[in-house]
N, C-alpha and C positions, 0 to 999 in steps of 0.2 A: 504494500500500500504506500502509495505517494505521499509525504508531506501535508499535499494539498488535502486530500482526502482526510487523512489524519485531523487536520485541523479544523476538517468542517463539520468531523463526526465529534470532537472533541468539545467547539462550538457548540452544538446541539447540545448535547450533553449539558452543558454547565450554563447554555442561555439564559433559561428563568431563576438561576439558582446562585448567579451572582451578585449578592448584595451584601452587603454589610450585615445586616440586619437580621439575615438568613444565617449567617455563620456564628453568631452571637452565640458562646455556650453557656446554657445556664447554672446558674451557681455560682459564677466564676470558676469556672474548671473544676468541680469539686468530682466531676465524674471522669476526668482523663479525656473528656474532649481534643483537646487540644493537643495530645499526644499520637490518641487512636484515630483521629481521621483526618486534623484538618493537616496534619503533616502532609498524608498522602494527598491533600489536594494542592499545598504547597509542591511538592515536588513533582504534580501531574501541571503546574502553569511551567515550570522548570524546564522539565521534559519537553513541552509542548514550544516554548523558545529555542531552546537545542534543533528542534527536528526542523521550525521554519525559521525560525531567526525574527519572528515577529513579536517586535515591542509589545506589542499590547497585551501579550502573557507577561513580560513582564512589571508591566503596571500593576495586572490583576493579582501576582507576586508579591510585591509592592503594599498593596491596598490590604488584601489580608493579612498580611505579615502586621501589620501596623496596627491593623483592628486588634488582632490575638495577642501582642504585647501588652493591649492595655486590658485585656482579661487572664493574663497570668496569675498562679499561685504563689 
């Protein structure tokens, strides 16, 4: 599968589900949010810059990285 491909299925995928708001874990991490899943969405915008070289995974890198700092344990 192409890059291109890659990144329109990868698109889809995380369309509606990018928001702040959405990633917010509650509690403030008291459940391992932050370890158990949103790493692996961290490093699926990661991967997704790697494969196309397109900035705007790494904004979206960026953005949540930024949220999750200020809901740390």
């Amino acid at each position: 599968m192409d890059a291109t491909s890659r990144s329109a299925i990868f698109d889809e995928i995380t369309r509606d589900e990018f928001k702040p708001e959405y990633y917010r874990p509650k509690e403030n991490n008291k459940n391992s949010h932050i370890a158990w899943l949103e790493s692996l969405r961290l490093q699926g915008f990661l991967s997704m810059y790697e494969a196309t070289l397109d900035e705007k995974y790494l904004d979206q890198f960026k953005s949540l990285g930024d949220h999750l700092l200020t809901q740390r344990d």
